[in-house]
C-alpha positions in Angstrom: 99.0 84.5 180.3 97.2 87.6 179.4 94.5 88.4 182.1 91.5 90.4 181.4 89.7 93.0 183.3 87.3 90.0 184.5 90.6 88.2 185.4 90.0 85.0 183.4 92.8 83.7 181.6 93.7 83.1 177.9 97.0 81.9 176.8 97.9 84.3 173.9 101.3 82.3 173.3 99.5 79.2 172.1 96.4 81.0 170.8 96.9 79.5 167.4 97.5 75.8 168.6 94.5 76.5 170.8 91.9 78.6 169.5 89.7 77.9 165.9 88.1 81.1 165.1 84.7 81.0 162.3 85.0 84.7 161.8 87.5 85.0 158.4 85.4 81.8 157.1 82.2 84.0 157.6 84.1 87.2 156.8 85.4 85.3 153.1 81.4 84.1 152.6 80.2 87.0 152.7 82.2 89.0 150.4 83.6 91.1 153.1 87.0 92.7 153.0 89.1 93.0 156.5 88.6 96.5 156.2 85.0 96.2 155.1 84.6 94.3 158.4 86.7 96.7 160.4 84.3 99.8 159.5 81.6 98.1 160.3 82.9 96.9 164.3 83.7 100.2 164.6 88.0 99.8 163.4 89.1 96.8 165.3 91.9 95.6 163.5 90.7 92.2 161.8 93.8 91.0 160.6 95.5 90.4 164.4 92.0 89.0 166.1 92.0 86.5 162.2 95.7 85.5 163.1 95.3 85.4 167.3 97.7 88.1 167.6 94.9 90.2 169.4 92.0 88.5 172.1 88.9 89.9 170.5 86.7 92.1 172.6 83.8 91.6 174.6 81.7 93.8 172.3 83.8 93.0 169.0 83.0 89.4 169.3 79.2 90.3 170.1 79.3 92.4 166.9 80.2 90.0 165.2 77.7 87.2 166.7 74.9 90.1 165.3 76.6 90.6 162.2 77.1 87.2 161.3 73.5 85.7 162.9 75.8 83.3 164.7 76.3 82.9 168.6 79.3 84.2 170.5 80.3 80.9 171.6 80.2 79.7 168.1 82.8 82.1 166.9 85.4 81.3 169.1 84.6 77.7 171.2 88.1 77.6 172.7 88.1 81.4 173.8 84.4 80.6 175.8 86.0 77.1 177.2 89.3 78.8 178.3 86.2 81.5 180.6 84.3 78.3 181.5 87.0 76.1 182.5 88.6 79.9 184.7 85.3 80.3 186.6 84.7 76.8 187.7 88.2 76.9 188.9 87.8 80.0 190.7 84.3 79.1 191.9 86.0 76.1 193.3 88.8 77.9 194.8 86.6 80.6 196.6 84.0 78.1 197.7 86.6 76.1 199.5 87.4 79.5 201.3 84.7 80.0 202.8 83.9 76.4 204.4 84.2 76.4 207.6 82.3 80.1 208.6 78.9 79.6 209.8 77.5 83.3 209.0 74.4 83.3 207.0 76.3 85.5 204.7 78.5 82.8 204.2 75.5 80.4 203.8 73.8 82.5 201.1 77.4 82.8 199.2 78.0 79.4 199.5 74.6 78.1 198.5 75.3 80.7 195.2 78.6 79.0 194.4 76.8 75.6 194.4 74.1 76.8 191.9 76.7 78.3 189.5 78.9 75.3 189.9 75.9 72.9 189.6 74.8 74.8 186.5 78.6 74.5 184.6 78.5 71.0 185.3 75.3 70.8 183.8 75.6 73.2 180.5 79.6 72.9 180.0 80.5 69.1 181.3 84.0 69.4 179.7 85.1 72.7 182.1 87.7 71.3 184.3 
């Protein structure tokens, strides 16, 4: 389990069962070579994000979003359902924490977990 800065999880030993990137697709369309597309993220090595033998970046995959005219999300589904499917468990897990304390810190924290958990049930129904 690789864990990021964030701490959300992605399994890099099963990336390629798991994870369907649109990036070469998009790269091969538009004529690009790796290393056309490298120089233009700034030298991220292209061939190990193509192959999941590197988690892209934060930024890389936002380049690429720009680049590309496609969203984030669209570029790597699996990558954004493996975050999704992190944070509602971790929403979960600290929510159940702090049952119990009646501080109005508490309160405001709790009433802020409900809204995000609310809101992923809502725009991502398949996060577990």
């Amino acid at each position: 389990m690789f864990a990021g800065r964030g701490g959300y999880g992605v399994a890099i030993r099963t990336m390629n069962e798991q994870l369907k990137s649109y990036v070469r697709p998009l790269r091969r369309r538009s004529g690009l070579t790796q290393r056309e597309l490298a120089f233009l993220l700034g030298g991220a090595s292209v061939s190990r994000i193509e192959r999941f033998k590197q988690v892209p970046t934060l930024v890389w995959m936002h380049a690429c979003a720009l680049l590309f005219g496609v969203p984030a999300a669209e570029l790597y589904p699996h990558l954004l359902a493996e975050v999704q499917n992190s944070l509602k468990r971790r929403t979960n897990e600290l929510y159940e924490q702090l049952q119990g304390n009646p501080s109005k810190v508490t309160r405001t924290k709790l009433d802020f977990l409900e809204g995000v958990l609310d809101r992923l049930d809502r725009e991502y129904p398949d996060a577990v």
